[in-house]
PDBQT receptor file of N, H, CA, C and O in Angstrom, charges set to zero:
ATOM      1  N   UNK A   1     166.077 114.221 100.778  1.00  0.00    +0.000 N 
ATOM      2  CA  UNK A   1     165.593 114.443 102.129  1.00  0.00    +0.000 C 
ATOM      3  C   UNK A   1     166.589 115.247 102.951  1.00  0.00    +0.000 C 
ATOM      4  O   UNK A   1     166.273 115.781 104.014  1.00  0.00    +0.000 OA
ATOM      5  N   UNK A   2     167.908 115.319 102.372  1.00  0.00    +0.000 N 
ATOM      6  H   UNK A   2     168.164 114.885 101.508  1.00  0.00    +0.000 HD
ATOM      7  CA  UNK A   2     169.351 116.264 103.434  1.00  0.00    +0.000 C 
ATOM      8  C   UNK A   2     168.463 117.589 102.828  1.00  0.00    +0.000 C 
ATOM      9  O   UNK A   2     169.370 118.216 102.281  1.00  0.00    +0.000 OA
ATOM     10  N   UNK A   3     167.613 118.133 102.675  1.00  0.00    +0.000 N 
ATOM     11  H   UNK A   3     166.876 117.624 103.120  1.00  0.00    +0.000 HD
ATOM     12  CA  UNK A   3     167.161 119.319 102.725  1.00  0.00    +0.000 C 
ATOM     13  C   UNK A   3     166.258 119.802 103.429  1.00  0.00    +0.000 C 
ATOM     14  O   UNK A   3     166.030 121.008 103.336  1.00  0.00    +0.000 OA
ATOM     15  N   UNK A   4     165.674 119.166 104.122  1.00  0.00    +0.000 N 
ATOM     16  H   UNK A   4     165.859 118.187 104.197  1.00  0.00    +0.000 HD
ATOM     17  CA  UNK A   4     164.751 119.060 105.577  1.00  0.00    +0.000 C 
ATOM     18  C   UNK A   4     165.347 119.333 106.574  1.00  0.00    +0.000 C 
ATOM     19  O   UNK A   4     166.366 118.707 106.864  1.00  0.00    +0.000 OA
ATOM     20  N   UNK A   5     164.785 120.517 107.496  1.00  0.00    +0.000 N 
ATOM     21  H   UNK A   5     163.957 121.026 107.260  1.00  0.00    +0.000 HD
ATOM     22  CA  UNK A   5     165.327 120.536 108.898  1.00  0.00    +0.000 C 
ATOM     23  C   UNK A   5     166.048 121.702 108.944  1.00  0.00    +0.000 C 
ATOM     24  O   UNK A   5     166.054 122.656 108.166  1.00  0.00    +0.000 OA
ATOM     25  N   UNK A   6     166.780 121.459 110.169  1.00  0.00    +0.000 N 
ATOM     26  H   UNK A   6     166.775 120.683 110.800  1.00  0.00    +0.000 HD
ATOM     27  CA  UNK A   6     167.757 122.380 110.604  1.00  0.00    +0.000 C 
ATOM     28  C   UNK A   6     168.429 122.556 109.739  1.00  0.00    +0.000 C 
ATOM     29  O   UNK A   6     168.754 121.601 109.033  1.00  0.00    +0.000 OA
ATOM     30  N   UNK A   7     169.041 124.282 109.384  1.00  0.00    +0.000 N 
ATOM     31  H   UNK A   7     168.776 125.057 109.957  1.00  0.00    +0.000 HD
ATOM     32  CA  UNK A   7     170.026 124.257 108.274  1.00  0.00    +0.000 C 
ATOM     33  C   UNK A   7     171.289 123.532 108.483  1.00  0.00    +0.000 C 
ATOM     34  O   UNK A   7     171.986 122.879 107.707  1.00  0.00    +0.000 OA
ATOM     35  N   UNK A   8     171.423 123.863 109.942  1.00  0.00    +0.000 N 
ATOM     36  H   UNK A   8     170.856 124.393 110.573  1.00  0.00    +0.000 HD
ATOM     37  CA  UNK A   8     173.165 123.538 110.321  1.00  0.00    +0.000 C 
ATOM     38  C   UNK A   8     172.965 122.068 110.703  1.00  0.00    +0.000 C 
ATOM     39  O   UNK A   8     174.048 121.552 110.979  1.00  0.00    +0.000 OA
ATOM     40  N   UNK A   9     172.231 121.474 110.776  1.00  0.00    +0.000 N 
ATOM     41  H   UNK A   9     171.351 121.893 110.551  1.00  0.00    +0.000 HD
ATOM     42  CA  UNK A   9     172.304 119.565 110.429  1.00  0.00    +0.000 C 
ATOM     43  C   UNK A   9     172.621 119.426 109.041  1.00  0.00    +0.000 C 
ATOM     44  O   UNK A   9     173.363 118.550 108.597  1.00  0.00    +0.000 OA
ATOM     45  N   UNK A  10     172.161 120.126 108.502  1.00  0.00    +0.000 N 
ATOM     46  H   UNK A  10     171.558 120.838 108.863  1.00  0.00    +0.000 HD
ATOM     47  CA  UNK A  10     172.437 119.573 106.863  1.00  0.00    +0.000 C 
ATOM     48  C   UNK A  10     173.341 119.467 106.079  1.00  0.00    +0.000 C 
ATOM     49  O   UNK A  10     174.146 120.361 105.819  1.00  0.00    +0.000 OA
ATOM     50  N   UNK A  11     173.317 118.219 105.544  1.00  0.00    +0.000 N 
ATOM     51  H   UNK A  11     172.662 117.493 105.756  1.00  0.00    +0.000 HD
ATOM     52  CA  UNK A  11     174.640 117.859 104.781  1.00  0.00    +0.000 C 
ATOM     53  C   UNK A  11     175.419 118.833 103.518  1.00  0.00    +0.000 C 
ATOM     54  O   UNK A  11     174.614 119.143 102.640  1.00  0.00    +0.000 OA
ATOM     55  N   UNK A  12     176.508 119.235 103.343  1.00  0.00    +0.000 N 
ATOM     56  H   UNK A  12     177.162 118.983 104.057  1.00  0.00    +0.000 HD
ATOM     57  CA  UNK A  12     177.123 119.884 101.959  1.00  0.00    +0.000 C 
ATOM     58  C   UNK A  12     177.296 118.584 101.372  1.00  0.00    +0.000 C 
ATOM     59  O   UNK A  12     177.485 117.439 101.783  1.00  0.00    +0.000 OA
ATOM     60  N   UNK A  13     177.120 119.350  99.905  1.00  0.00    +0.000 N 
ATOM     61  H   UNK A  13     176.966 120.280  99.571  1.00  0.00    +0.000 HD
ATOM     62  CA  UNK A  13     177.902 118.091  98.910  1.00  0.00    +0.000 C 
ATOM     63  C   UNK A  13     178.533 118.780  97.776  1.00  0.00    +0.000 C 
ATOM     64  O   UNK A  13     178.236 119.969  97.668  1.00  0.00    +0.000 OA
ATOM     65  N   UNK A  14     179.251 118.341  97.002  1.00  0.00    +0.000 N 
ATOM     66  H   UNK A  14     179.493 117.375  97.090  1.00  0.00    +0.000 HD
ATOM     67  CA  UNK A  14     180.408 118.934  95.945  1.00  0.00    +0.000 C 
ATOM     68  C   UNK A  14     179.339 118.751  94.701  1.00  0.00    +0.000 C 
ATOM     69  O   UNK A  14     179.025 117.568  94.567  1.00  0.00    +0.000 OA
ATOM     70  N   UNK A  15     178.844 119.448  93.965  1.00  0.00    +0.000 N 
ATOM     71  H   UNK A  15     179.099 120.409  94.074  1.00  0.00    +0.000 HD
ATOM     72  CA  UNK A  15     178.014 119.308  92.957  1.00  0.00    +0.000 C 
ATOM     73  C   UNK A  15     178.774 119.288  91.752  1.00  0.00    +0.000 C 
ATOM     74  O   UNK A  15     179.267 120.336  91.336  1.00  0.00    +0.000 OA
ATOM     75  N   UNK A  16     178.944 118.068  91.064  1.00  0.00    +0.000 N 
ATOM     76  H   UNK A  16     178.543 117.216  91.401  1.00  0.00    +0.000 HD
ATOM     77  CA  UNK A  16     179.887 118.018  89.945  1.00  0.00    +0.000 C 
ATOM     78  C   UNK A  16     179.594 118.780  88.444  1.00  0.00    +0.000 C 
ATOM     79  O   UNK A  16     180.373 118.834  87.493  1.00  0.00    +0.000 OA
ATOM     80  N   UNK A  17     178.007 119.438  88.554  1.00  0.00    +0.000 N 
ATOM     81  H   UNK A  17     177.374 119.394  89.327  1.00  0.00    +0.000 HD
ATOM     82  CA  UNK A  17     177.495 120.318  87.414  1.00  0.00    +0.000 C 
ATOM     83  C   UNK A  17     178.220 121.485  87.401  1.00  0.00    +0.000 C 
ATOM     84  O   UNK A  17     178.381 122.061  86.325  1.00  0.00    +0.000 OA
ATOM     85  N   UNK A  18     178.663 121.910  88.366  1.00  0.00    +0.000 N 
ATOM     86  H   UNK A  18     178.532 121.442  89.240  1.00  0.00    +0.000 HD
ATOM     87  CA  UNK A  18     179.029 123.329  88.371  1.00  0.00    +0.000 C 
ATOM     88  C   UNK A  18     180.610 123.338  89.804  1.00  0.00    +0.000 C 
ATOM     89  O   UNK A  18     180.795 124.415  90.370  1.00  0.00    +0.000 OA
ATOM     90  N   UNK A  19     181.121 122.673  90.019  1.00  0.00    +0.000 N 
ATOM     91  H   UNK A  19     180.971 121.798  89.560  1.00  0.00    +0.000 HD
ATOM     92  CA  UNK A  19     182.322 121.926  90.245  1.00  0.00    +0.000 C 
ATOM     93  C   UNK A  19     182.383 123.165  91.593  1.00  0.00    +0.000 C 
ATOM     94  O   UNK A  19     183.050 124.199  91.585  1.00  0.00    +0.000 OA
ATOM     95  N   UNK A  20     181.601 122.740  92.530  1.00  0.00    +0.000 N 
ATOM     96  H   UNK A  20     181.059 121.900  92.536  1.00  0.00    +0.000 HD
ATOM     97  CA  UNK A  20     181.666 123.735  93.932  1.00  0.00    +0.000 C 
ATOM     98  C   UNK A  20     180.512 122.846  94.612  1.00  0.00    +0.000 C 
ATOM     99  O   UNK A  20     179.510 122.214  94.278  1.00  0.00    +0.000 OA
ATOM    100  N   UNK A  21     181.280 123.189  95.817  1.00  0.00    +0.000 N 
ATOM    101  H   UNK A  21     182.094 123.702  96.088  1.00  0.00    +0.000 HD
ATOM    102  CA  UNK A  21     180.027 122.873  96.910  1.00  0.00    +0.000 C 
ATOM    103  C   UNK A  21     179.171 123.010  97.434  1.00  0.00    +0.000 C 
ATOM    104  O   UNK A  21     179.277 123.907  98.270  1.00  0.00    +0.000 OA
ATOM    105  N   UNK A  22     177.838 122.338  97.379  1.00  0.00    +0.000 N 
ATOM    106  H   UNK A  22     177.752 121.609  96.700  1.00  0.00    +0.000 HD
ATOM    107  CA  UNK A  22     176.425 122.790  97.374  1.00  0.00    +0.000 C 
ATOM    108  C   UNK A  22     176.383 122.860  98.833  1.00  0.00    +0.000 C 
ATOM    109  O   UNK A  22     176.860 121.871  99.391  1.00  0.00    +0.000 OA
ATOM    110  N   UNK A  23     175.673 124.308 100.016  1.00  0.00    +0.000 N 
ATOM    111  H   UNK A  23     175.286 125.111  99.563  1.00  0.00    +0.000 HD
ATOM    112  CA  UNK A  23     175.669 124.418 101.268  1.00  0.00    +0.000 C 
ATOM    113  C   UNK A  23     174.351 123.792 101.987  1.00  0.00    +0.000 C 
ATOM    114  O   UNK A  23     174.135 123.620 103.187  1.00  0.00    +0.000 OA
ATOM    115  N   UNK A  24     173.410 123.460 100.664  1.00  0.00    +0.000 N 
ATOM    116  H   UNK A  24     173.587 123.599  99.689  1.00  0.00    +0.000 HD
ATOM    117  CA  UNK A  24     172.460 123.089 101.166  1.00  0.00    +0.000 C 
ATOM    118  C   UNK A  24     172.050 124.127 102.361  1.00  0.00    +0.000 C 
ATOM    119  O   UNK A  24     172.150 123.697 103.510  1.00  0.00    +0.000 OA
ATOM    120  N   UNK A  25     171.606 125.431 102.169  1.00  0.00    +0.000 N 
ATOM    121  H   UNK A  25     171.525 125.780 101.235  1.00  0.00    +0.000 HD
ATOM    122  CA  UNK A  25     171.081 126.488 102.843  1.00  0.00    +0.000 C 
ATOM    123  C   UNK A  25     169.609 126.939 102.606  1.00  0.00    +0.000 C 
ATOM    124  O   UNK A  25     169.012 127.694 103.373  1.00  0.00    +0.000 OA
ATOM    125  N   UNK A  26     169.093 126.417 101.497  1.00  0.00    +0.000 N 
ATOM    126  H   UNK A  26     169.578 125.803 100.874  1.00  0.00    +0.000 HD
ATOM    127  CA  UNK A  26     167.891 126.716 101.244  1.00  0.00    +0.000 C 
ATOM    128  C   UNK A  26     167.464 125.656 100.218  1.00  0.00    +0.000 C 
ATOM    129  O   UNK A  26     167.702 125.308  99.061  1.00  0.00    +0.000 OA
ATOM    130  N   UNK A  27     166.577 125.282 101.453  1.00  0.00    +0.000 N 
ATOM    131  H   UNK A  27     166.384 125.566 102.392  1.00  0.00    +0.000 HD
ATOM    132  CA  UNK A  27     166.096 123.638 101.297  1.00  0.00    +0.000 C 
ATOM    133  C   UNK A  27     164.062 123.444 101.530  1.00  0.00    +0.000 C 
ATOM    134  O   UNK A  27     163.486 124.498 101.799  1.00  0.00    +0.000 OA
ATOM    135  N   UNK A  28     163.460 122.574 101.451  1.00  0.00    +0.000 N 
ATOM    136  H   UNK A  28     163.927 121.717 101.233  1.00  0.00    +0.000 HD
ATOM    137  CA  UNK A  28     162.370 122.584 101.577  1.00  0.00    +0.000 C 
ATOM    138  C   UNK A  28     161.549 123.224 102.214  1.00  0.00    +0.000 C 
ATOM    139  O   UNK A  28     160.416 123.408 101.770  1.00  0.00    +0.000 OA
ATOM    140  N   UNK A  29     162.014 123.770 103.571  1.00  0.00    +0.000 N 
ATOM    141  H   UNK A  29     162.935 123.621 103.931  1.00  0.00    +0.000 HD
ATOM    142  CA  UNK A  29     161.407 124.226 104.501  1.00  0.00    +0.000 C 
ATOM    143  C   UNK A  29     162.027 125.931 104.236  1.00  0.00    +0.000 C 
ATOM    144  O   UNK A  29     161.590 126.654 105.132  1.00  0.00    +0.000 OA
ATOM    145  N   UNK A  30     162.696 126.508 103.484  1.00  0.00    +0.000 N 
ATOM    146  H   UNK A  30     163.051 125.921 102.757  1.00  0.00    +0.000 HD
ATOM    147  CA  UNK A  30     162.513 127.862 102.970  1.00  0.00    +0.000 C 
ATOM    148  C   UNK A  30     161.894 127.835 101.633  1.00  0.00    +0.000 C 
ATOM    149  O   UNK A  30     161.100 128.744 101.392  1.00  0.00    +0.000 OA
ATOM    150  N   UNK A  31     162.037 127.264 101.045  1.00  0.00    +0.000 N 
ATOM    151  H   UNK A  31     162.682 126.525 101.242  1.00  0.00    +0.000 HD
ATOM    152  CA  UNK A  31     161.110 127.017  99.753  1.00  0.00    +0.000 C 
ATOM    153  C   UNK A  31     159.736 127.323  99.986  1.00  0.00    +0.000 C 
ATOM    154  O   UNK A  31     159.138 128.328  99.601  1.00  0.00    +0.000 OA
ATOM    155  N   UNK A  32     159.271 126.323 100.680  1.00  0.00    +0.000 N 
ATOM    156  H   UNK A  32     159.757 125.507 100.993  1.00  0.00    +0.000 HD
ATOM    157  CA  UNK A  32     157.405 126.127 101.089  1.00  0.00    +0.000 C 
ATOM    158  C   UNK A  32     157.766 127.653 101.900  1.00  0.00    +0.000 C 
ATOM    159  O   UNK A  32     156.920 128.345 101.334  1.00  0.00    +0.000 OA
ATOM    160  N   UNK A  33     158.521 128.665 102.916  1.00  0.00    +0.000 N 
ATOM    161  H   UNK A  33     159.208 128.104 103.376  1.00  0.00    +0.000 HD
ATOM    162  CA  UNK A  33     158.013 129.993 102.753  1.00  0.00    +0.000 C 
ATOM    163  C   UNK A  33     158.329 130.849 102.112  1.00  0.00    +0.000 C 
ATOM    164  O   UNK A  33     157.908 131.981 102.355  1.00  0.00    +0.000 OA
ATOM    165  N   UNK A  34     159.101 130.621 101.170  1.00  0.00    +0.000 N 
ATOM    166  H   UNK A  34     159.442 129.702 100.973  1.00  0.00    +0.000 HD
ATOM    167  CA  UNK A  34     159.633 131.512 100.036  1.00  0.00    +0.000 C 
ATOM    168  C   UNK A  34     157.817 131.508  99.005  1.00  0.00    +0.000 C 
ATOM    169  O   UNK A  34     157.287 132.609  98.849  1.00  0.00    +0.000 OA
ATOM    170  N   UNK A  35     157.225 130.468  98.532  1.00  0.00    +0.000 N 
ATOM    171  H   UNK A  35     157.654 129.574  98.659  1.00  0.00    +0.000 HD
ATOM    172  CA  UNK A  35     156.331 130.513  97.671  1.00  0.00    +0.000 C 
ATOM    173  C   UNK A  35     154.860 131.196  98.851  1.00  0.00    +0.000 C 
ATOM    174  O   UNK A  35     153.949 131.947  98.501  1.00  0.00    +0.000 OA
ATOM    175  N   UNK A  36     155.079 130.657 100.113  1.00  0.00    +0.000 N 
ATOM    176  H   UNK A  36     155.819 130.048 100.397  1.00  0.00    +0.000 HD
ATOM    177  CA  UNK A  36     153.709 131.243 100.295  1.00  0.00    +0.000 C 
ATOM    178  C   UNK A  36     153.977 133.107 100.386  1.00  0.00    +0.000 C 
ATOM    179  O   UNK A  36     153.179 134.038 100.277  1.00  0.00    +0.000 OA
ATOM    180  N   UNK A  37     154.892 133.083 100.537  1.00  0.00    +0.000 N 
ATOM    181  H   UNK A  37     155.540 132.327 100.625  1.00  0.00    +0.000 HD
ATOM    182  CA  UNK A  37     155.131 134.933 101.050  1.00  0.00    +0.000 C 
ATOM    183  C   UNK A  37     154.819 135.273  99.497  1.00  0.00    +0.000 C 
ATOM    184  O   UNK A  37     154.226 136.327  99.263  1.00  0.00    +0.000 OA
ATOM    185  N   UNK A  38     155.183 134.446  98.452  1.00  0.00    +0.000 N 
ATOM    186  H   UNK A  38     155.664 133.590  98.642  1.00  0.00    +0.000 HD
ATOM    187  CA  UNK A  38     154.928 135.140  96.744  1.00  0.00    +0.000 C 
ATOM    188  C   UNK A  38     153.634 134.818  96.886  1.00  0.00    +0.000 C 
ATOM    189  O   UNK A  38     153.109 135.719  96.231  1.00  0.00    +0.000 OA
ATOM    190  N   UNK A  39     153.034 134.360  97.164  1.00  0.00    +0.000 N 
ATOM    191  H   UNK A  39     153.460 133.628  97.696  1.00  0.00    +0.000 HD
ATOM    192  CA  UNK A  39     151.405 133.912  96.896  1.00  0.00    +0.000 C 
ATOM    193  C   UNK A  39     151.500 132.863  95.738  1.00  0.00    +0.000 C 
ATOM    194  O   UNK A  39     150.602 132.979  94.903  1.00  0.00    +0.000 OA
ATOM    195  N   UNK A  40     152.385 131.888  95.524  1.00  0.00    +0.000 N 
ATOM    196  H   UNK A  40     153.114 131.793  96.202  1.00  0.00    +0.000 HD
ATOM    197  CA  UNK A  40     152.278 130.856  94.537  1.00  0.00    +0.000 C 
ATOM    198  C   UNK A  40     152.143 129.484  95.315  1.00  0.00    +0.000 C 
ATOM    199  O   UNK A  40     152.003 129.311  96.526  1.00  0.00    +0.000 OA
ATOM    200  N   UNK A  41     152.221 128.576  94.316  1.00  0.00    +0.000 N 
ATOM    201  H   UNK A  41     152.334 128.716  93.333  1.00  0.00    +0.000 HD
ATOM    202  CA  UNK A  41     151.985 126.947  94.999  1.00  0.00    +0.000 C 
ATOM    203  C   UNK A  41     153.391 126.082  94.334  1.00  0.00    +0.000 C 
ATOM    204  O   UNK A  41     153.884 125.790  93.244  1.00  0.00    +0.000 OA
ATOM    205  N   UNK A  42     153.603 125.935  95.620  1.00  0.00    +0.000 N 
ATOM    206  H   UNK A  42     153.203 126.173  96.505  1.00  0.00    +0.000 HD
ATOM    207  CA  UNK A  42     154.927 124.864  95.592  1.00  0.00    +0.000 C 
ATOM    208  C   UNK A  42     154.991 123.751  94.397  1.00  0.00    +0.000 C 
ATOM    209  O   UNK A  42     153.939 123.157  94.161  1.00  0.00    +0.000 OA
ATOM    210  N   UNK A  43     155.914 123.490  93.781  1.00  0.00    +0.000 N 
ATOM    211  H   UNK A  43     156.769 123.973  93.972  1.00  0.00    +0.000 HD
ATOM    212  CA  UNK A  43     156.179 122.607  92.871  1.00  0.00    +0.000 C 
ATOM    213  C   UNK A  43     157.489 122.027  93.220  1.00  0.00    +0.000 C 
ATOM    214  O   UNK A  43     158.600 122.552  93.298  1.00  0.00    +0.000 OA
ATOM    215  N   UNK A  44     156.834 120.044  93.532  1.00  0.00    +0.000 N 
ATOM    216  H   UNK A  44     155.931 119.617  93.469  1.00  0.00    +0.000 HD
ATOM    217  CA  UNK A  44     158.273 119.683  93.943  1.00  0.00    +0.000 C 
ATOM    218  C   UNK A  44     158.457 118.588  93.297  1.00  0.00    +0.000 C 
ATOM    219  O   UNK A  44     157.533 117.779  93.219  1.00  0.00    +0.000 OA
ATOM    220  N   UNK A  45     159.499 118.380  92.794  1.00  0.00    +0.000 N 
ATOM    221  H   UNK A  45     160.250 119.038  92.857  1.00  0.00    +0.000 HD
ATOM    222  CA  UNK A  45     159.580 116.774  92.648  1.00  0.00    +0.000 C 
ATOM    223  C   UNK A  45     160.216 115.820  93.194  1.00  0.00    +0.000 C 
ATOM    224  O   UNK A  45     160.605 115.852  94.361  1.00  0.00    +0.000 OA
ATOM    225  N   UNK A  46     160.427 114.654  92.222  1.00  0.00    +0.000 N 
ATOM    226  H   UNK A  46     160.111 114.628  91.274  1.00  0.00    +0.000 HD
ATOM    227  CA  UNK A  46     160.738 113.606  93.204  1.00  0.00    +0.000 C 
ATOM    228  C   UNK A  46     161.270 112.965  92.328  1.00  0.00    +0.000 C 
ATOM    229  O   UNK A  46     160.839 113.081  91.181  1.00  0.00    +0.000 OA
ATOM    230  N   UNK A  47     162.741 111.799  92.705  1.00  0.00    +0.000 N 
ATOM    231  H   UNK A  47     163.091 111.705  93.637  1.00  0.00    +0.000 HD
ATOM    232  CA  UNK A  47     163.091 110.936  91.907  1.00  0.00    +0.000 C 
ATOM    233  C   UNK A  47     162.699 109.586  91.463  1.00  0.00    +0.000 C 
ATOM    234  O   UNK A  47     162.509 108.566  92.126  1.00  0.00    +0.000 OA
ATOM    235  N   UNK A  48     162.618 109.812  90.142  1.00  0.00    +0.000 N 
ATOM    236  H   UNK A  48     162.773 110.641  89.603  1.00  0.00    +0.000 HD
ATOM    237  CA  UNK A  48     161.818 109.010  89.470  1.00  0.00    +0.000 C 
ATOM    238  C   UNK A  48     163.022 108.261  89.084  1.00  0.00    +0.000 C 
ATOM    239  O   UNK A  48     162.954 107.053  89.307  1.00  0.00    +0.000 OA
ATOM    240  N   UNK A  49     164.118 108.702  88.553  1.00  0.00    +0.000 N 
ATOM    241  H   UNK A  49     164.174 109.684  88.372  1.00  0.00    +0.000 HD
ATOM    242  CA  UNK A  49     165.327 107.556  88.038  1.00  0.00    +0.000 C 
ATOM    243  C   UNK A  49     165.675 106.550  88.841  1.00  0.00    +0.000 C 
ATOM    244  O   UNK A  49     165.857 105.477  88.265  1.00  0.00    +0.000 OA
ATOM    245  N   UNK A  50     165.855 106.576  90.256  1.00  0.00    +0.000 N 
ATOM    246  H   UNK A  50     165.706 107.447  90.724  1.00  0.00    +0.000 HD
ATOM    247  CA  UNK A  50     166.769 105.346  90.694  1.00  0.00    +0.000 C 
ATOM    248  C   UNK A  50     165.756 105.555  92.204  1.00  0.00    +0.000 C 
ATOM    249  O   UNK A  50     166.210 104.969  93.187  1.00  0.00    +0.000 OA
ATOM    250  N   UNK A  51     164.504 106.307  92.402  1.00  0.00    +0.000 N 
ATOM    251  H   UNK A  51     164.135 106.782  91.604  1.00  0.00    +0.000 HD
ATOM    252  CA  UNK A  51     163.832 106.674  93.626  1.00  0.00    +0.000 C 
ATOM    253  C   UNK A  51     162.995 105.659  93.691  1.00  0.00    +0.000 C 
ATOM    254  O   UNK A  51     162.541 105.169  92.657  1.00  0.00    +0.000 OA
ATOM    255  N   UNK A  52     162.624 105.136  95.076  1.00  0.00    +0.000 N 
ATOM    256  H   UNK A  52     162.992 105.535  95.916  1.00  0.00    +0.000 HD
ATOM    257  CA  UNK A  52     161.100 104.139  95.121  1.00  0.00    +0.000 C 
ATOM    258  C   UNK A  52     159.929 105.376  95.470  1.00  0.00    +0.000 C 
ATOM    259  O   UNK A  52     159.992 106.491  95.989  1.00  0.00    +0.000 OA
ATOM    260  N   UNK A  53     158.657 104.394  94.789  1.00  0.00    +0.000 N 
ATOM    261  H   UNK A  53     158.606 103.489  94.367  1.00  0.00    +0.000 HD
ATOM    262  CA  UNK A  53     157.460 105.351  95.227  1.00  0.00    +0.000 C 
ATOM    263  C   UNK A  53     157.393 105.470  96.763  1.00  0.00    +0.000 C 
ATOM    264  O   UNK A  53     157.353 106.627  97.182  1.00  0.00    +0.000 OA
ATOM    265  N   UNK A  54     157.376 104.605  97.560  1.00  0.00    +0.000 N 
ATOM    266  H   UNK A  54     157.409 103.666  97.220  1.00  0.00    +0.000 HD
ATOM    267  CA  UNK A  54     157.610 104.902  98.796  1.00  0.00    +0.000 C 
ATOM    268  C   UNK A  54     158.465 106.354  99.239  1.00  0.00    +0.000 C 
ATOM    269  O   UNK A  54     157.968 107.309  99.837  1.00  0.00    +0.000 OA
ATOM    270  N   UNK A  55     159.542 106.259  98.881  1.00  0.00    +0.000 N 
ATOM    271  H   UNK A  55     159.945 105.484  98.395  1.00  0.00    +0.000 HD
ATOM    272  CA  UNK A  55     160.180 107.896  98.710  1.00  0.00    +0.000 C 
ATOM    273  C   UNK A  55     159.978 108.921  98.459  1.00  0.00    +0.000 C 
ATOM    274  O   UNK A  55     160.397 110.028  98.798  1.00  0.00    +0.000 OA
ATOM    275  N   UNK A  56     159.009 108.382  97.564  1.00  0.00    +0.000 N 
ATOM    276  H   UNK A  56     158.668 107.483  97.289  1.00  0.00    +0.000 HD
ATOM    277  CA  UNK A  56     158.563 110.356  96.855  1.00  0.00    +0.000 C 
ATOM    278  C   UNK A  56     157.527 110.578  97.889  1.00  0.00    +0.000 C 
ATOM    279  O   UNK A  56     157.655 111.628  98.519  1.00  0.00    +0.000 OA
ATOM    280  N   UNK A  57     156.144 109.525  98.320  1.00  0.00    +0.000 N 
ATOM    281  H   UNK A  57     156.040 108.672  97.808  1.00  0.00    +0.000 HD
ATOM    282  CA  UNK A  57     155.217 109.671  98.773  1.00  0.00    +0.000 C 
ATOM    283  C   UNK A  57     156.094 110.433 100.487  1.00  0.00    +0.000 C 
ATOM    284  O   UNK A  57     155.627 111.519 100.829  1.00  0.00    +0.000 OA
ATOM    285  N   UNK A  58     157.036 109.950 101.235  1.00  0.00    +0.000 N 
ATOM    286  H   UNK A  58     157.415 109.068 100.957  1.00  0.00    +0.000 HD
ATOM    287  CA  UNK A  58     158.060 110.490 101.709  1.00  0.00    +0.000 C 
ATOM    288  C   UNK A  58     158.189 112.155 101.891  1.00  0.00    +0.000 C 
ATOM    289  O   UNK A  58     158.311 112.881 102.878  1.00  0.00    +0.000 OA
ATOM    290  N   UNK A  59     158.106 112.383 100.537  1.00  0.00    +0.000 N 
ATOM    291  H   UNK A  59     158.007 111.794  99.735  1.00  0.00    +0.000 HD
ATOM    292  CA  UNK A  59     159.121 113.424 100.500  1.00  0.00    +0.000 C 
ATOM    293  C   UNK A  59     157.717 114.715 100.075  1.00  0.00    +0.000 C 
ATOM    294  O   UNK A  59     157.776 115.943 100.018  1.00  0.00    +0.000 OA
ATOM    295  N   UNK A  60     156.724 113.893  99.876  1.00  0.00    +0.000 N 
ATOM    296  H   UNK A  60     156.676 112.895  99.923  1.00  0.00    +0.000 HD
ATOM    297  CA  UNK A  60     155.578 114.581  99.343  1.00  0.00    +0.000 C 
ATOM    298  C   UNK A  60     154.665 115.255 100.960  1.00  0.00    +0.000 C 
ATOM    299  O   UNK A  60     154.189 116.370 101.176  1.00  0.00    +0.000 OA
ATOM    300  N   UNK A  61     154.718 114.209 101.699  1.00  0.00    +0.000 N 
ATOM    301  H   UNK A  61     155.105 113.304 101.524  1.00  0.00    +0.000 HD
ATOM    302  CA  UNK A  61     154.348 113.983 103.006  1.00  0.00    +0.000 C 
ATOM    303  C   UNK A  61     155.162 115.178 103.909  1.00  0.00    +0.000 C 
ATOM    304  O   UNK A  61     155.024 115.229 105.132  1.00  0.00    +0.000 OA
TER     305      UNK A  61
């Protein structure tokens, strides 16, 4: 959900896959207009490992 919103509210985090810090700059709300300007349909997911359904429905919403 730190990918919602204002860019400059949004949290950085140190991403240990690739050992640098993620700016979290392009987040849900450039995504959903990144795909409509391509003419495609958003594909998102949701965590299923350690996430409640309440959350995804959340994040789906």
């Amino acid at each position: 959900m730190d990918s919602i919103g204002s860019r400059d509210k949004r949290s950085k985090r140190f991403d240990l896959a690739w050992g640098q810090v993620e700016p979290n700059e392009f987040g849900t709300d450039e995504y959903i207009k990144w795909v409509r300007l391509i003419g495609s349909e958003p594909f998102i997911v949701v965590n299923a490992g350690n996430g409640t359904p309440e959350e995804a429905a959340a994040r789906v919403e």
